[in-house]
C-alpha positions in Angstrom: 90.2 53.1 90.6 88.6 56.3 90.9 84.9 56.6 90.7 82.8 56.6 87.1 81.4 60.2 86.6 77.5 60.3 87.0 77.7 62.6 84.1 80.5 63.2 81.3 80.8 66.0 78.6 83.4 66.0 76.5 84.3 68.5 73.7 80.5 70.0 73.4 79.5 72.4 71.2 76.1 73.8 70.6 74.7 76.3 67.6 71.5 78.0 67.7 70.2 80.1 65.1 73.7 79.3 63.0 75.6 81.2 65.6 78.2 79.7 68.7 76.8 79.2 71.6 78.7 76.5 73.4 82.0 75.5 72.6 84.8 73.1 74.2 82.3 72.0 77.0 84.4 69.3 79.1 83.0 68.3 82.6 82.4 65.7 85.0 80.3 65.1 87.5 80.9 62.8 90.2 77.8 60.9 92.6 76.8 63.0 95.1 78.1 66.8 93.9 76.8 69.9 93.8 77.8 72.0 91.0 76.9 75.8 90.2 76.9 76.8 86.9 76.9 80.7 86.6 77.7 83.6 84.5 76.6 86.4 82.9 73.5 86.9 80.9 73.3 85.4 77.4 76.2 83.0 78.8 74.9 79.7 77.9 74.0 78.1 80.7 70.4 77.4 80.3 71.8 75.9 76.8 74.0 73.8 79.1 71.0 72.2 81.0 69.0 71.9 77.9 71.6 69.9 75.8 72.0 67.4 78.8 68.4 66.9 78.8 68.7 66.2 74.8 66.2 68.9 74.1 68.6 70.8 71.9 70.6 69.3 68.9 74.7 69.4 69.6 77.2 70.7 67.0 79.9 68.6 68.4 81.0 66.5 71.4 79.2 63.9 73.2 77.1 63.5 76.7 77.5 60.6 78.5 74.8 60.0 81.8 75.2 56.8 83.6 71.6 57.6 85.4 68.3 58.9 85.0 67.7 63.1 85.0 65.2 65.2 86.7 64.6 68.6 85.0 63.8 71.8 86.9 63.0 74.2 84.3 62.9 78.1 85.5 59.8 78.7 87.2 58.1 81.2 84.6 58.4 78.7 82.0 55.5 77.0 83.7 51.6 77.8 83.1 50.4 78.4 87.3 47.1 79.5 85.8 46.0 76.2 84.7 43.5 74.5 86.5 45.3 71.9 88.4 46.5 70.8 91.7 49.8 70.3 93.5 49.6 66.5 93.8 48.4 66.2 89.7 51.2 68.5 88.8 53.9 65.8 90.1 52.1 62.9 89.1 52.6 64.4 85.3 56.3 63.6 85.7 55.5 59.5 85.9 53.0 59.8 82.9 49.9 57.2 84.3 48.2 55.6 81.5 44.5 55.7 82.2 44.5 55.4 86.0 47.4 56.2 88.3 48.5 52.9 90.1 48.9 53.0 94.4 52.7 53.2 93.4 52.2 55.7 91.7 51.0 58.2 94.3 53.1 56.5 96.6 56.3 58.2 95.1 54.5 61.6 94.3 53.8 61.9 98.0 57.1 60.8 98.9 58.5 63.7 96.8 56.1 66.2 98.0 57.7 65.1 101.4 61.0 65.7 101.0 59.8 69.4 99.5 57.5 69.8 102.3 54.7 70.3 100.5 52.5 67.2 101.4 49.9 68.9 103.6 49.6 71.4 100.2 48.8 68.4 97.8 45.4 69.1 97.1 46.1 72.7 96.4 45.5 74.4 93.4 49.2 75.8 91.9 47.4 79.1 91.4 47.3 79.4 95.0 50.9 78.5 95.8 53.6 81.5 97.0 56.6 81.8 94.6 58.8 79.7 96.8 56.0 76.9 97.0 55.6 76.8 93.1 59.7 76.2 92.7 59.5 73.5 95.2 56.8 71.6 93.3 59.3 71.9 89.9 61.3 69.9 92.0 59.4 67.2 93.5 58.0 66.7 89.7 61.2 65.9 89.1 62.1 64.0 92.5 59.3 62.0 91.8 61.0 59.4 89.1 64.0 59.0 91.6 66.7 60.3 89.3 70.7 60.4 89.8 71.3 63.7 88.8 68.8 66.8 89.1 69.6 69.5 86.8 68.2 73.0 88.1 67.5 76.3 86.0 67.5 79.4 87.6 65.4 78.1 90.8 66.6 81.1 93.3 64.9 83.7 90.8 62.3 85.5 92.4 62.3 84.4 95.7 62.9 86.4 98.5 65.7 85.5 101.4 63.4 83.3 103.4 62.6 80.6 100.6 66.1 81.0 99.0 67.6 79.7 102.3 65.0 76.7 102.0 65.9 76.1 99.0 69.1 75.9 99.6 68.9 73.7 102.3 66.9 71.3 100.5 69.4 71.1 97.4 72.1 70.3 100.4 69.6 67.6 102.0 69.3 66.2 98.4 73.6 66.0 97.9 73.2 64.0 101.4 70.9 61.8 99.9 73.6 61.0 97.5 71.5 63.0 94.4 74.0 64.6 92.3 72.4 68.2 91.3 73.4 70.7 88.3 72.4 74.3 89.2 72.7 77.3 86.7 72.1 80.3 89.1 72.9 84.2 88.9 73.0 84.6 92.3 77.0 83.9 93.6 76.5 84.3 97.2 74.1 81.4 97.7 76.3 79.3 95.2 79.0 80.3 97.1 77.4 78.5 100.0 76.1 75.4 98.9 78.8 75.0 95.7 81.5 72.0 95.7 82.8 73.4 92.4 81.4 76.3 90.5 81.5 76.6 86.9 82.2 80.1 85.4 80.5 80.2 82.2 80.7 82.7 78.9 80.1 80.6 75.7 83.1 78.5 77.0 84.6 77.2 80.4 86.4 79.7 82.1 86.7 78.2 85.1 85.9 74.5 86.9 87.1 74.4 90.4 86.1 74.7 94.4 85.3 78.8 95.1 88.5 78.9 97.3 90.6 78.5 94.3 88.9 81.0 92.3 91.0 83.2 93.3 92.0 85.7 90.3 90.1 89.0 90.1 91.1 89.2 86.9 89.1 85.8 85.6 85.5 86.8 87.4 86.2 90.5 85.8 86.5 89.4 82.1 83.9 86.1 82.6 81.5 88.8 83.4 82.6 91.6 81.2 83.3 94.1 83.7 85.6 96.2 85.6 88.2 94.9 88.0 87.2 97.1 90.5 83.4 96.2 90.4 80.7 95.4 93.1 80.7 92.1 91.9 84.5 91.3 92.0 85.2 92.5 95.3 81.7 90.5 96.4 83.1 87.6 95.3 86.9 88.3 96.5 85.2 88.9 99.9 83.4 85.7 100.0 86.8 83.5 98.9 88.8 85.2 101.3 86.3 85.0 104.3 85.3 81.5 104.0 84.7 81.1 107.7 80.6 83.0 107.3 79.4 80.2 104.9 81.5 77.0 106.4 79.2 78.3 109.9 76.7 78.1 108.5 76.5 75.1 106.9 77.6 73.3 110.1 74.9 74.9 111.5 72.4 74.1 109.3 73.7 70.5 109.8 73.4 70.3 113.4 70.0 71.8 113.3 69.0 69.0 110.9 70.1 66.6 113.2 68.4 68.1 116.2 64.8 68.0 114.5 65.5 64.4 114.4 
């Protein structure tokens, strides 16, 4: 008997403002995946996230989750001027009546751990680089322990150095068996961390592993452009040289392993 998906769309269809923007949404997601959701602009995809997490009515279809959600919602959507510090911040997510129990700050620090961000917990956000901000996003949502971490946008903004941290935690967080949704523009990093990517524009074009996304005629009209565009050959390159990201993912495994 195969596995029970962690989450299940079927048939989805979302309106905003009286016009289509979702339709025919089927997907599974199975314990432990990590699946990219990208597209174009105007595409849908923060919709996507946004439906799951029941913030937006649905026209049709139904979602079933068979866990709890954390929500990363992109980083500009979040006030860093407020007066508050990095510790506080995740505590928000668990919602402490009066006084926050030892529990409590027991699982924020936990979460700032696994971010590595704990010797930063008394810091003010304000202070925080743009790659230190996106990683407290996700420990706020860490901190309740979820199944399934949805993630919008997070590699916007952030130069190489923190993108590659990123992705390396989101890959340290499939290992701990957390099943992660990720809308992201940018296709080379999905391209590395990505069981199955989703190609996105108002409907599915596409569910599948990168290597068998292999029609430059799909990613051209998905995106709306030519066949002979930057971002067609980019992607033919990276399915047809495979050998660059598998590397470096072994790598990146054997160093974790090392620091142990």
């Amino acid at each position: 008997m195969s596995e029970k998906p962690l989450l299940h769309i079927s048939d989805l269809a979302v309106n905003l403002g009286g016009r289509a923007v979702l339709r025919d949404i089927n997907l599974d997601i199975s314990p432990g995946e990590l699946l990219c959701v990208i597209g174009p602009n105007g595409a849908g995809k923060t919709t996507l996230i946004r439906a799951i997490m029941g913030l937006l009515p649905l026209a049709a279809g139904k979602i079933e989750l068979q866990g709890g959600v954390g929500y990363v919602p992109q980083r500009q959507d979040a006030d860093w001027s407020y007066p508050i510090s990095v510790e506080q911040v995740v505590l928000t997510s668990l919602k402490p009546r009066f006084l926050a129990t030892a529990a409590q700050w027991r699982k924020v620090y936990q979460a700032l751990e696994k971010v590595q961000l704990l010797d930063l917990r008394q810091r003010n956000i304000g202070e925080l680089s743009g790659g230190q901000k996106q990683r407290v996003l996700i420990a706020r949502a860490l901190v309740s322990q979820p199944e399934l971490l949805l993630l919008d946008e997070p590699f916007t903004g952030l130069d190489h150095p923190n993108q590659d941290l990123l992705a390396e935690l989101c890959q340290q967080l499939k290992a701990a068996g957390i099943s992660i949704l990720m809308s992201t523009h940018d296709l080379a990093q999905a391209a590395e961390i990505a069981d199955r990517m989703l190609i996105l524009n108002r409907r599915v074009r596409a569910l599948a592993p990168l290597a068998e996304l292999t029609d430059p005629q799909l990613w051209a009209e998905s995106y709306g452009v030519d066949i002979n565009s930057p971002l067609v050959r980019m992607m033919s390159a990276l399915i047809e040289k495979p050998t660059a990201v598998e590397s470096r993912a072994e790598f990146r495994a054997g160093s974790g392993k090392e620091q142990k």
